[in-house]
N, C-alpha and C positions, 0 to 999 in steps of 0.2 A: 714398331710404329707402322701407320697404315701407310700402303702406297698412296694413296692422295695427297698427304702432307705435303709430297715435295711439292707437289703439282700445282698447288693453294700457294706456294710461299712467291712462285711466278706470276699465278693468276694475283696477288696483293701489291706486287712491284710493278707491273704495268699498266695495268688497267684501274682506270679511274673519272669520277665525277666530282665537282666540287661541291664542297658542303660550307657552312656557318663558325659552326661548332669544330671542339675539336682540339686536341692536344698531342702537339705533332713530334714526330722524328726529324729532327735536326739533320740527320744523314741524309733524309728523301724530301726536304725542300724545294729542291733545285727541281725535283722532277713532280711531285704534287702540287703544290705550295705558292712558289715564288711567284706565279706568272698573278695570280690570285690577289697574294699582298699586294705587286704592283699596280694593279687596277685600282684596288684601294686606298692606294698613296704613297708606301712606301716605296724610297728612293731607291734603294741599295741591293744587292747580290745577295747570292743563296748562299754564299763565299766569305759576307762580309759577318756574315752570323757565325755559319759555321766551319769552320777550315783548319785542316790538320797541320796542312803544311805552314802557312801562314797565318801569324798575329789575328786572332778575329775575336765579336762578341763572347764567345763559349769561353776566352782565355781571362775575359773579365768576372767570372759568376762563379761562387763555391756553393759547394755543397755547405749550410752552416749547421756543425752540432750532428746531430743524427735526425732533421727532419723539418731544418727550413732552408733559405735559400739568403746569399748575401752576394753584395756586387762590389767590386775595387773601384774607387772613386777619387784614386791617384797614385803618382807613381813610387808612391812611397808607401803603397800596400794599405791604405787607408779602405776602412770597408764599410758600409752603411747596409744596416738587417731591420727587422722590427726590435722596437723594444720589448711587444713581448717574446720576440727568440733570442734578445740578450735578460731577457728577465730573471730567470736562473744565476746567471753570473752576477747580478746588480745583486741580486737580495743575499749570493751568498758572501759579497764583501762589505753589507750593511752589518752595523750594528746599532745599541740605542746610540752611542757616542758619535757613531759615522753613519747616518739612516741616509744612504742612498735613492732609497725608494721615495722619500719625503722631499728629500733636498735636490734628489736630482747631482752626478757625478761629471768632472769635467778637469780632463788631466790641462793644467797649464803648458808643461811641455812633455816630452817624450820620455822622460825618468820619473815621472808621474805615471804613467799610464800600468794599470794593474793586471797582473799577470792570474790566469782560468787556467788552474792542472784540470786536462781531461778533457778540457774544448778542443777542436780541431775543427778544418776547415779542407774541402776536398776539392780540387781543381780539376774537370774534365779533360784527360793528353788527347782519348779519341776513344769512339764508340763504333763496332764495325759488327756486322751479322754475321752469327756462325753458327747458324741452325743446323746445316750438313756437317758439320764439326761434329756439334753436340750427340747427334742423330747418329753419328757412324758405329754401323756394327748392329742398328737396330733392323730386327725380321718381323715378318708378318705376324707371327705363332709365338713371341716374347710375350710370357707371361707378366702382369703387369709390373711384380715385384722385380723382377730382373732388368725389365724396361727399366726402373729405377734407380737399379743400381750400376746400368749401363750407363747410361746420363751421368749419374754422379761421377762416372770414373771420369766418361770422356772430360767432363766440367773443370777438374783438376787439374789434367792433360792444357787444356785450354788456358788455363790461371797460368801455369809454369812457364808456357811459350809465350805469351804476354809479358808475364814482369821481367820473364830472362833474368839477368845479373842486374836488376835494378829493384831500385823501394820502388815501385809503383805498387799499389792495392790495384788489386785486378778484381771484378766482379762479373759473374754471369749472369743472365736475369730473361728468364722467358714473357713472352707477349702472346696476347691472345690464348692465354690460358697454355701455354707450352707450344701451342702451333708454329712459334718462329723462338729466337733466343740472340742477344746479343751480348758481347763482350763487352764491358767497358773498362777505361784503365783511369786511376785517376792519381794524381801528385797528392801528398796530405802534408799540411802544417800543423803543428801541433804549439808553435806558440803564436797564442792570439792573446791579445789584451784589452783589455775595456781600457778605450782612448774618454769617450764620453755617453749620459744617457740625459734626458730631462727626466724631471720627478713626475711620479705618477700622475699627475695632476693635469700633466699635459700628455705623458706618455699612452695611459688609460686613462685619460679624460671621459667622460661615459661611464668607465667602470663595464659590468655586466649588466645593465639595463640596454647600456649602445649596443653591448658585443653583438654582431653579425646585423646589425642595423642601420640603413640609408635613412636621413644621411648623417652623419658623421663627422665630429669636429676633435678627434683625438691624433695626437702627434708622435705615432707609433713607429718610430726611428732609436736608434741605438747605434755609436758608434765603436769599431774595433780597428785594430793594427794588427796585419800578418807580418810576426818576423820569421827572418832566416838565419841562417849559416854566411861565413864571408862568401861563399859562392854559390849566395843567393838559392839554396838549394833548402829544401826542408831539413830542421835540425831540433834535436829540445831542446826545452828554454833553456836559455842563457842568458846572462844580462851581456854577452858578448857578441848576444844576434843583433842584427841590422835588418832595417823594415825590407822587406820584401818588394822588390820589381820585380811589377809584372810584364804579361806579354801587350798586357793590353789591359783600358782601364775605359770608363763611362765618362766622354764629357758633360756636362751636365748645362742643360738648356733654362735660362731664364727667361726666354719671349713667352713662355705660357702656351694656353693651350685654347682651345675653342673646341666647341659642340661639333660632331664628326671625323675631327682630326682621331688617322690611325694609330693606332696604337698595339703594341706587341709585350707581353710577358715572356720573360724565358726564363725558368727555374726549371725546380724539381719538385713535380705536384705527385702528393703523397699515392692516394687509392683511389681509385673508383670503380664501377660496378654496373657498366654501361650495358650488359649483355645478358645480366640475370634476368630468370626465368619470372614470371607472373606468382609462383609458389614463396619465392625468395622476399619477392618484394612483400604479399601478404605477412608473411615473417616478420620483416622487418616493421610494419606500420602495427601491426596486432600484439607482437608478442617483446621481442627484443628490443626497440629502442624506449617502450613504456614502463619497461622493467626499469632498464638501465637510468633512464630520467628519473622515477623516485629514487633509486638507491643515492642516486647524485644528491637529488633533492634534500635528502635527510642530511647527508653530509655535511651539504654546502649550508644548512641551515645551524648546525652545531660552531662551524669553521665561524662564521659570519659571527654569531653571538658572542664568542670567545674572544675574540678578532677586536670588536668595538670594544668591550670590556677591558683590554690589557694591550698596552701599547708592545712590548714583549712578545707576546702572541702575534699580535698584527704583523711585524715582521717576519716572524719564524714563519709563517703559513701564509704569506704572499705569494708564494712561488707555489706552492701545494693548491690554494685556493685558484688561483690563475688557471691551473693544468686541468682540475676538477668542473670548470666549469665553462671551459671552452666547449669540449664536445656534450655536456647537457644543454645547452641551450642551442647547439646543432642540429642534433637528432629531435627536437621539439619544431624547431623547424624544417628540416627535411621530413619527416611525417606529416606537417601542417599542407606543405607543397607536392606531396605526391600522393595524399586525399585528392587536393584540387586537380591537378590534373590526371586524375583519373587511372594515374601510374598501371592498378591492376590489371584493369581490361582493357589499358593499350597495350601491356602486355601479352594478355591473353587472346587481340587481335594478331599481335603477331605471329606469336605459337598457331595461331588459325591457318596465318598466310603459311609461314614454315611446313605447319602439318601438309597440306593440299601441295606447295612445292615436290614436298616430300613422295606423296603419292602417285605424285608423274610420271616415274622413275620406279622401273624393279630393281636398279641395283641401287638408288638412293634408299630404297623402301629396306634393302635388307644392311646396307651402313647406319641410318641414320633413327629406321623405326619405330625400335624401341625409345628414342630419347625424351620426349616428354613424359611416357608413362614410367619412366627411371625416374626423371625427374619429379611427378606426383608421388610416388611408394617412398623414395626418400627422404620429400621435406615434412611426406604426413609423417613417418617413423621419427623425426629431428625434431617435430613440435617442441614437444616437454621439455626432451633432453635441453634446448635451448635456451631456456628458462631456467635450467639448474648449471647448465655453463655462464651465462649472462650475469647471474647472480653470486657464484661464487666468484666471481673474477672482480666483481663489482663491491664486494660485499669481504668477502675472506681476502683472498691474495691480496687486493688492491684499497681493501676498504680501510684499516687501522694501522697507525703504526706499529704497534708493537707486534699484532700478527706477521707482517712483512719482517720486520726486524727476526720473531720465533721460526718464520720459513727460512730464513738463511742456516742456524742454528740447529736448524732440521738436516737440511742439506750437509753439512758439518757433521752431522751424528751418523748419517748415512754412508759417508765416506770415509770413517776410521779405520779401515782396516785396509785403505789405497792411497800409500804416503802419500802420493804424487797430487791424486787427487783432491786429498786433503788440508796439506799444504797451500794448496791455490785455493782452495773456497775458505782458509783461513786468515789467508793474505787480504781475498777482497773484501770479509767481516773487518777486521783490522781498519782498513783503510776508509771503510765507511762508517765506524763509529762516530768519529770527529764530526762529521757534518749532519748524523743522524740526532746525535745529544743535540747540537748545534738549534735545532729546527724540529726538535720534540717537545712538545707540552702535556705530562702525564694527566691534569685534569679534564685538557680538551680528548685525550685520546681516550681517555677513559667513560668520555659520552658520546663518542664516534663507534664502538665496540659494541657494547650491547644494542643499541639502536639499529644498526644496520645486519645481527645476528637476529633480531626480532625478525625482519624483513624475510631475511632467509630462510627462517623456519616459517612463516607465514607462507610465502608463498611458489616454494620448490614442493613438486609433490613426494608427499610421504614415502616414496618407491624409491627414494633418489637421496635418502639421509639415513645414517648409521641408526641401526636401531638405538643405540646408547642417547643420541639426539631425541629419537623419537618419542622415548621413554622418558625424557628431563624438560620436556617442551614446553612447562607452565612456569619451572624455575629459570629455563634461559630466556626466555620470552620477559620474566619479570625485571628484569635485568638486575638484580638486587645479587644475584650469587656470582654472576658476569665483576661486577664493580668490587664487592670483597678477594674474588681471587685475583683480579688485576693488583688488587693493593699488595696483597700477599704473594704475588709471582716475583722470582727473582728478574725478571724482565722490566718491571719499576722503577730498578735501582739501577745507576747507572755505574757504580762502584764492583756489585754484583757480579755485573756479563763481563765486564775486563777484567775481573777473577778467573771467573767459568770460564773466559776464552785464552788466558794466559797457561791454564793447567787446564785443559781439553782432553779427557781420556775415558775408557769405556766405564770407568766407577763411575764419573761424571756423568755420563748420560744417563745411566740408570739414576743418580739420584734426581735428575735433569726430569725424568720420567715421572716424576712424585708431583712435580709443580702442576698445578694445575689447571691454571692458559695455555701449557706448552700442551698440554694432556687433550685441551679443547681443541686446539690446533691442528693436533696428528689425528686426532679420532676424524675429523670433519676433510682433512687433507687427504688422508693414507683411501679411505671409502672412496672420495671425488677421484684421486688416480687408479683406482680401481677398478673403478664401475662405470664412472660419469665419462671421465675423458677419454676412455681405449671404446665406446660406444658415439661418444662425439668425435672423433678423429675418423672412426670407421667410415662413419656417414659422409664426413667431409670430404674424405676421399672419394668417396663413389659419386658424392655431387661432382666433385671436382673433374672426377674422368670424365660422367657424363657432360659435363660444365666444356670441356676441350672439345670431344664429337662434337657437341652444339657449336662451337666458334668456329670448329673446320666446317660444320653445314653452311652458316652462314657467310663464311667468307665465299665460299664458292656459291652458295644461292647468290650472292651481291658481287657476284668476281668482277660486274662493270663499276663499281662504288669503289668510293675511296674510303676506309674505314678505321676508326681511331683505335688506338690498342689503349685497352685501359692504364691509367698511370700509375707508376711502379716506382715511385722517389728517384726514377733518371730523369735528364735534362731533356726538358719536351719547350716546342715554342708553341703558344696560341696568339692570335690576334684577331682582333675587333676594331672599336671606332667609339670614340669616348660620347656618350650621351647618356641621358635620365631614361625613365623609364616611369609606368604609371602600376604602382604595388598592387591598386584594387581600384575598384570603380569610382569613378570621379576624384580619383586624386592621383596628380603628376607631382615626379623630384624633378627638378630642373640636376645639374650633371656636376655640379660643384660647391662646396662650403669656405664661408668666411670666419676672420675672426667673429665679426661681429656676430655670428648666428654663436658661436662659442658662448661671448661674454649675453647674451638674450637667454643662452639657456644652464648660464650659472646657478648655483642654488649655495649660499655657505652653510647650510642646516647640512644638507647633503654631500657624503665626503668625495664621492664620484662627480660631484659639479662645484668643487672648489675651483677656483680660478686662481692663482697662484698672481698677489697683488703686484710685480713689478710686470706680469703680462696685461694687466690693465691699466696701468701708467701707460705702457707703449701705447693701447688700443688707443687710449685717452689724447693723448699726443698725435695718433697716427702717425708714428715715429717706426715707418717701414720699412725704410731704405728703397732698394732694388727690390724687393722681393715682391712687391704687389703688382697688382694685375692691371692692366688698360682700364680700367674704371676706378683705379686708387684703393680697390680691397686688397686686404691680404687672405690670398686662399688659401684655405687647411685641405680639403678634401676632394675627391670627383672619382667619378664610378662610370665606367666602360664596358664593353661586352664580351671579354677577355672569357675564355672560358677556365676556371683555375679551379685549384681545390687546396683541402690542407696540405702544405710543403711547400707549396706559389709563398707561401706568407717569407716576407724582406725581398720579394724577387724585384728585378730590373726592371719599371711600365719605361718602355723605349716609344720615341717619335718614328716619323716616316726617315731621319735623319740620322736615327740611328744613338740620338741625343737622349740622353737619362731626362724626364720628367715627372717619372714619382718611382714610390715605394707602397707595392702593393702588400696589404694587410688581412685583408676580410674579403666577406661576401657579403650581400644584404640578403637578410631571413626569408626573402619569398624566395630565393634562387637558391637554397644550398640544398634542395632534394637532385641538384643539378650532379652528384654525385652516380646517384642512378640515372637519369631522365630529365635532359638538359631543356629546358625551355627558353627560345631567344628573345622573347617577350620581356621576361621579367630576373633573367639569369644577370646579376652583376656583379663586378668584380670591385671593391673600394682599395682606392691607392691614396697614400699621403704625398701631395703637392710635394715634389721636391722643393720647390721656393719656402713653402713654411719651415721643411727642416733647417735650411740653410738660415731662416729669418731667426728662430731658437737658437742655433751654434751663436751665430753674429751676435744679434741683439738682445737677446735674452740672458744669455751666457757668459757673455765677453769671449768668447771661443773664436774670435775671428783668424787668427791666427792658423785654424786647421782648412780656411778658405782657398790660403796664399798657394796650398797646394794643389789645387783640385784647378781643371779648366773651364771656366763660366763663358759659356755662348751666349751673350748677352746681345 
């Protein structure tokens, strides 16, 4: 590692400016941060959020699942996330008999509530910097491969002396691209149960016409229960756990809310891309997200027709439909919004300003000079290749079931001759049958296949596919040979593969070898690990290294700024100030939604704008209780300046009091290019009114019962 590192990790802890934006470290608060939020309005300490030693916010927030965010909302381990990051678990205990996702689920009491094998939920102990840790042992003259594998060692090193003689999960995780690295440790429960959720109708009200859309009248909440061991300690299920006390839990504020009032997220927002180069970003708006949107496209088109067709279907591929079309309808809009603002050649001002920085300086000039033209030779050499990575992942790995299903069975065939290894890739086929039959439909997947292999031979170039592909391109394209061997693979039958994988041996693969989807599978698989991926992993790399130079130039060009480290799915705080915003010219959102905007833009032709009729008895009635606001509505929705991304989705939107008042969900579609290149203008974050969840438990549900425990600031 270069001697500057250390020097940068000084020059990032002291020195600083205040900015807008921003997705911050919890540990540096007190010292960037805090003086900031309190001008803004909040009441409360850098201590009250985050603190090791004492009870604080961080002791109320899990990590939910592997990649949203849920908060405890009593002392009985009660937790509230979105519905869609319990969506998953709803569809996988619906069936036609019990349709969750229609009816909407709602334990009466606590011997009702349903037990998720495999869910977990991850509690922050403490998160502290250990760059010089990770770093130790590194020289100037450390080639990069040994750089690597020094890091990895100390990394381990690092894990050990954290968890000591405890279950903690220990994780290490570098920032700004490896320039700093922090330890975190965190507590894990692994039983969670679905206490309650509303039916779709209110949960994804909108459906994918609203998704990432202001404004918004969907009630995207989901309730769960962490239990434990008798000493409160994480434990597997048992029906002999008891709900979990925590250290700390969300009172939850009903006075509402007004235009300006501050407002704070604290979750675990997934990625972002705040520092990529002008090369990266043209990538992404020209080449990769317009691939990845048709492949979606086609998908989501097949899913959909299937879907309305067979009630059957419709369930099995809620949860697969859901997952497919969050991030298509993302990337349409982060390309739509970083056209407009010019994303490119703001970037390629900056590289202007960096460049001439750069040139001030003979010893800047010989650290840091080569880095944009590293960076041009790369992304030009990455074009293509990007296009046949984007596509096979969209299209092969990820596109059909049964492919995904034939890659496990690949992996299996691979490892016959490494018990050890064998055994466990045969344990986790095993275990994933059940839920794979579950939530397969062989005629829908049988026009999800050819469709999206048309795609791929269309548009990967010719230099990037087995000649056996390239030779058979008018029969797989036709999809007519695609569709007969699907009928004739033993992968069809589901009697078949729990033969094949009951008596698993090397005559079996060979005759394994004869089918011929598995055949299409490895020909297209074995070529892409070949050729495609050890040439796209190369390049990533050398972006990557240079991608680190670039973070240390500019930390140190910017050593007086205070600068956000892109988000890494650890617990970061942002805060803003709840108000509208105006999406395009001559048209403002005012900052908050009603029922009544709900039931205005009902449709019953439309399955996405059913209104679920005993929600419009209430409207009818105005039969609200507590939950409406100083003018007598009842509010569903309102959008703030919170800066978030995906993994914010079920996080905590906290007052200046430190009071729960909503559950943030979304973005609206002119902000979510805010991934790369945040604009304060039109960047918004949409949160569901904590008062309308509470108004659905109570009044909707009869669930009042799960109130008695929770603390109402009223």
């Amino acid at each position: 590692m270069k001697k500057i590192f250390f020097t940068l990790i000084c020059l990032l802890l002291f020195k600083t400016i205040f900015a807008v934006e921003g997705m911050w470290i919890p540990t540096f608060l007190k010292k960037f941060n805090i003086e900031e939020m309190q001008k803004m309005g909040f009441k409360l300490t850098a201590e009250d959020i985050y603190d090791v030693n004492h009870a604080s916010m961080k002791d109320a927030i899990v990590l939910f699942g592997s990649g949203c965010t849920g908060e405890v909302i009593s002392d009985d381990g009660l937790l509230i996330t979105n519905h869609h990051c319990g969506f998953g678990q709803i569809q996988k205990h619906s069936t036609l008999a019990h349709d969750y996702l229609t009816d909407g689920f709602w334990a009466k009491n606590r011997s009702e509530e349903l037990v998720n094998p495999g869910l977990s939920v991850q509690f922050l102990v403490k998160m502290e910097e250990v760059t010089l840790e990770v770093m130790k042992g590194a020289k100037e003259d450390l080639k990069d491969e040994d750089l690597k594998k020094l890091i990895a060692s100390n990394i381990e090193v690092i894990k050990k002396s954290y968890a000591g003689k405890t279950n903690y999960l220990v994780d290490v995780k570098p920032l700004f691209y490896g320039n700093q690295y922090f330890a975190y440790v965190y507590e894990v429960f692994k039983d969670v149960r679905l206490v309650g959720a509303p039916p779709v109708s209110i949960g994804k009200f909108g459906g994918d016409t609203d998704n990432w859309v202001w404004p918004r009248h969907t009630g995207d909440f989901s309730l769960f229960r962490i239990y434990a061991g008798k000493d409160n300690k994480p434990a597997p299920y048992s029906p002999d756990n008891q709900p979990y006390h925590p250290k700390k839990f969300f009172p939850i504020n009903l006075k509402g809310i007004r235009e300006g009032d501050f407002t704070m997220v604290f979750g675990f927002p997934g990625t972002t891309q705040e520092y990529i180069p002008s090369q990266a970003v043209r990538l992404l708006i020209e080449k990769s997200n317009p691939n990845k949107v048709d492949a979606r496209t086609i998908k989501l088109g097949i899913m959909e027709k299937q879907m309305a067709a067979d009630a059957k279907v419709r369930i099995q591929y809620a949860s697969k439909y859901a997952g497919v079309s969050n991030a298509w309808k993302k990337w349409q809009g982060e390309t739509k919004g970083l056209i407009r603002l010019h994303a490119i050649e703001k970037k390629e001002q900056q590289e202007l300003e960096f460049s001439k920085w750069v040139s001030q300086s003979t010893p800047r000039e010989k650290k840091y000079g080569a880095i944009l033209e590293n960076f041009k030779k790369n992304y030009a050499e990455l074009s293509d290749i990007q296009i046949a990575y984007d596509l096979y992942n969209e299209t092969i790995l990820r596109g059909s079931d049964v492919f995904g299903l034939i890659a496990r069975f690949d992996q299996l065939a691979q490892s016959v001759n490494d018990t050890v290894k064998f055994n466990r890739q045969k344990k986790v086929i095993t275990e994933i049958l059940p839920p794979y039959f579950k939530d397969y439909d062989g005629p829908t997947d049988q026009l999800i296949l050819p469709a999206l292999l048309k795609l791929y031979l269309e548009r990967v170039d010719p230099k990037y596919l087995p000649e056996k592909l390239n030779s058979g391109k008018a029969d797989l394209k036709n999809g007519t040979w695609i569709q007969t061997a699907y009928k004739k693979s033993i992968f069809s039958d589901s009697l078949k593969i729990k033969s094949l994988l009951s008596d698993f041996n090397t005559k079996r693969i060979k005759k394994l070898q004869k089918d011929e989807l598995y055949s299409l599978y490895t020909t297209i698989s074995d070529y892409y690990n070949k050729n495609i991926d050890p040439a796209y992993q190369r390049l990533s790399q050398e972006i990557l290294k240079t991608q680190k130079a670039y973070m240390a130039a500019i930390l140190e060009m910017k050593q007086d700024q205070r600068l956000m480290a892109d988000a890494n799915l650890t617990l970061r705080v942002t805060y803003g100030k709840i108000e509208g915003f105006e999406p395009m010219d001559g048209v403002y959102y005012q900052y908050y939604t009603t029922l009544k905007g709900m039931i205005d833009k009902q449709d019953p032709n439309i399955t996405d704008y059913v209104v679920p009729e005993k929600l419009k008895q209430l409207y009818q009635a105005k039969d609200y209780g507590i939950y409406k606001n100083s003018t007598g509505e009842l509010p569903i929705a309102f959008c703030a300046s919170n800066h978030t991304t995906g993994g914010n989705s079920g996080s905590p939107v906290i007052n200046a009091n430190g009071e729960l008042i909503g559950v943030n969900f979304d973005r609206c579609w002119e902000g979510t290019m805010s991934d790369v290149l945040f604009d304060p203008e039109r960047c918004r974050n949409i949160s569901l009114d904590i008062r309308y969840a509470l108004f659905i438990i109570d009044k909707y549900a009869g669930a009042g019962y799960l109130l008695k425990e929770m603390n109402l600031i009223r």
